[in-house]
C-alpha positions as CSV (number, residue, x, y, z in Angstrom):
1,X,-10.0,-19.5,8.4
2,X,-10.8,-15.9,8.7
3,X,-9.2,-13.1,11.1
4,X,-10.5,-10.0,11.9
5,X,-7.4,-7.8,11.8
6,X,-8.5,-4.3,12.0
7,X,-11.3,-3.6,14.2
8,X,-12.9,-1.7,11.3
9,X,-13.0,-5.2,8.8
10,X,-15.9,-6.7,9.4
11,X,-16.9,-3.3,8.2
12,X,-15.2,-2.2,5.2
13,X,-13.4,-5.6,3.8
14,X,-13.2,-9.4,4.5
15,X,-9.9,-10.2,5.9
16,X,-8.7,-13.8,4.5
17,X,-6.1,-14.0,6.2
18,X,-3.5,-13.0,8.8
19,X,-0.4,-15.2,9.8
20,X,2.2,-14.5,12.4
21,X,5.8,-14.5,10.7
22,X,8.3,-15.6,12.7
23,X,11.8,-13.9,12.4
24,X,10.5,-10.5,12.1
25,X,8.9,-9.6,15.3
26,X,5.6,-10.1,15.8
27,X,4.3,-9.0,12.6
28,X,1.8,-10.3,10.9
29,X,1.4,-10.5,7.3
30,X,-1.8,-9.4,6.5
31,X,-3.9,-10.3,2.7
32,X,-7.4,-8.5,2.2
33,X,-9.4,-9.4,-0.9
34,X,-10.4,-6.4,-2.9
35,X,-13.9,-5.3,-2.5
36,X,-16.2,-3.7,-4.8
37,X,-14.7,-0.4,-3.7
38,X,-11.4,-1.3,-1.8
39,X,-8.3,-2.6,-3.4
40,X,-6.2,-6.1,-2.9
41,X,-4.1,-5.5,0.0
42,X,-0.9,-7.5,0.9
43,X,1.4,-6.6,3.5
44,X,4.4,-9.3,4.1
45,X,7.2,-8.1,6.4
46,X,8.8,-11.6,5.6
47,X,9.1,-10.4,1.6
48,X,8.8,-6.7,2.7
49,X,6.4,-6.3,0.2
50,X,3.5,-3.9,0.1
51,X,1.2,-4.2,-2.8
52,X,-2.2,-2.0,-3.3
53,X,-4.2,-3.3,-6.5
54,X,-7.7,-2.7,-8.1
55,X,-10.3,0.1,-7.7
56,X,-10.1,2.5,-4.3
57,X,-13.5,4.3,-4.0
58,X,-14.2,4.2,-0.7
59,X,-16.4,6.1,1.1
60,X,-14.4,6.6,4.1
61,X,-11.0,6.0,3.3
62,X,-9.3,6.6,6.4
63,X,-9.6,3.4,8.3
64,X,-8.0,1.1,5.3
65,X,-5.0,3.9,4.8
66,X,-4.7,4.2,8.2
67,X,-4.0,0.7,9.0
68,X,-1.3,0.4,6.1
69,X,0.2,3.7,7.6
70,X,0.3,2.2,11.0
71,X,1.6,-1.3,9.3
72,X,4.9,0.7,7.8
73,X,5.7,2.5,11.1
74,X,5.6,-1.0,13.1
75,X,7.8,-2.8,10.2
76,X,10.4,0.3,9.9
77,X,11.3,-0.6,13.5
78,X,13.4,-3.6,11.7
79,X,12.7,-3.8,8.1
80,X,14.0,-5.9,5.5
81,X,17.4,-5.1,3.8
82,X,14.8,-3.5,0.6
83,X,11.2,-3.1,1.1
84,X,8.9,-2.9,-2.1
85,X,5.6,-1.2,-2.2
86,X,3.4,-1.7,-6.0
87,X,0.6,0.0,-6.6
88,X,-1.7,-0.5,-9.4
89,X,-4.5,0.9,-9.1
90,X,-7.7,0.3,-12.0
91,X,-9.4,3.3,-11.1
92,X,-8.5,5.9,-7.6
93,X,-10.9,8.3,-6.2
94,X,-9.8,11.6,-4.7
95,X,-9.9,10.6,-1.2
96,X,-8.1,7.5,-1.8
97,X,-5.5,9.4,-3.6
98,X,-5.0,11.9,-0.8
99,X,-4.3,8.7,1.7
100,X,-1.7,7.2,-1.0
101,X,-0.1,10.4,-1.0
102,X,0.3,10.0,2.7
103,X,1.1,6.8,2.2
104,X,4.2,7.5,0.1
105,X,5.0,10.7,2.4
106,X,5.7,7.7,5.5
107,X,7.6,5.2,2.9
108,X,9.5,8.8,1.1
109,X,10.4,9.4,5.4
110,X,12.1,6.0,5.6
111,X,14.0,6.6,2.1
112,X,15.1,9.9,3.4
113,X,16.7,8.2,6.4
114,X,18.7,5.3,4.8
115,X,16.0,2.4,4.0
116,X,16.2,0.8,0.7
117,X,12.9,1.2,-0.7
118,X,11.2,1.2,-3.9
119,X,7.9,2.2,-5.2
120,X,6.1,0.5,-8.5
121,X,3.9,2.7,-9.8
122,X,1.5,0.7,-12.3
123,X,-1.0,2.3,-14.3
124,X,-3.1,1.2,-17.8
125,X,-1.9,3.7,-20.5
126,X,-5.1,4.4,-21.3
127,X,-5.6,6.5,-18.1
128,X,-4.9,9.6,-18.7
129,X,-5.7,10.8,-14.5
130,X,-3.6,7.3,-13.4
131,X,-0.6,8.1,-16.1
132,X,-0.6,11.9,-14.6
133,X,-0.7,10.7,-10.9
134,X,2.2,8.9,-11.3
135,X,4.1,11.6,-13.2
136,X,3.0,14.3,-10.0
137,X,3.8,11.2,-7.5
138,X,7.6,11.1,-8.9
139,X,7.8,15.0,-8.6
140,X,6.4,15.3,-5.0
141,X,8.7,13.0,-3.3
142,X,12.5,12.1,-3.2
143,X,12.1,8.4,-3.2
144,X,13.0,7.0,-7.1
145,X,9.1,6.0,-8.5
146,X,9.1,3.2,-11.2
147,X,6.3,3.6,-13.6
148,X,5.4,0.7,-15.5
149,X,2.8,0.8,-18.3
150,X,0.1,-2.3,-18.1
151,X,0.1,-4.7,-20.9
């Protein structure tokens, strides 16, 4: 069964999926497939877990970091008691990496006030512009940024 969850998605990514969790208001948890140029997406306000994984080339990347932005601000109304975001990224454009970095500015604003959060920062080791993102990621914000090298 397939949802159209953004009004951009027919557009820019097949949505698989998007259930209604009850117990944290009406959020839905929402599960894109990665695209050619869009990564896996998985928000789940039940877990509070965020994950961002594979290639982000898009063209236009403000729809698909828009949405996730938009996501955080509706689940920081009543977030989990720890809310975990991974990103693992194969390969990032620079667009894409301007929208993570806004990303992370909104989740850094919830640390800032009290939330327990925590970011996962997962990179091959063999990227020299992924291992160096993360590195300026950690320095640009106050929120702790876990950097795990891919096996």
């Amino acid at each position: 069964m397939q949802f159209n969850v953004f009004p951009f998605a027919a557009k820019a990514f097949q949505v698989i999926f998007s259930i209604p969790q009850k117990g944290h208001s009406n959020m839905e948890t929402i599960f894109l497939e990665p695209t050619e140029d869009s990564p896996k997406l998985l928000l789940d306000p039940k877990l509070g877990k965020i994950l961002v994984k594979g290639r982000s080339f898009m063209e236009d990347t403000v729809p698909y970091y828009s949405a996730i932005l938009e996501w955080l601000r509706d689940y920081f109304k009543e977030p989990q008691q720890e809310t975990v975001i991974e990103l693992e990224f194969e390969y990032i454009n620079s667009a894409s990496e301007r929208m993570v970095i806004d990303v992370l500015a909104e989740f850094n604003k919830y640390f800032i006030l009290g939330h327990k959060v925590k970011v996962i920062w997962s990179y091959p080791p063999e990227d020299e512009s992924l291992v160096e993102m993360g590195e300026e990621l950690s320095e640009m914000f106050d929120i702790p940024i876990e950097r795990r090298a891919l096996a």
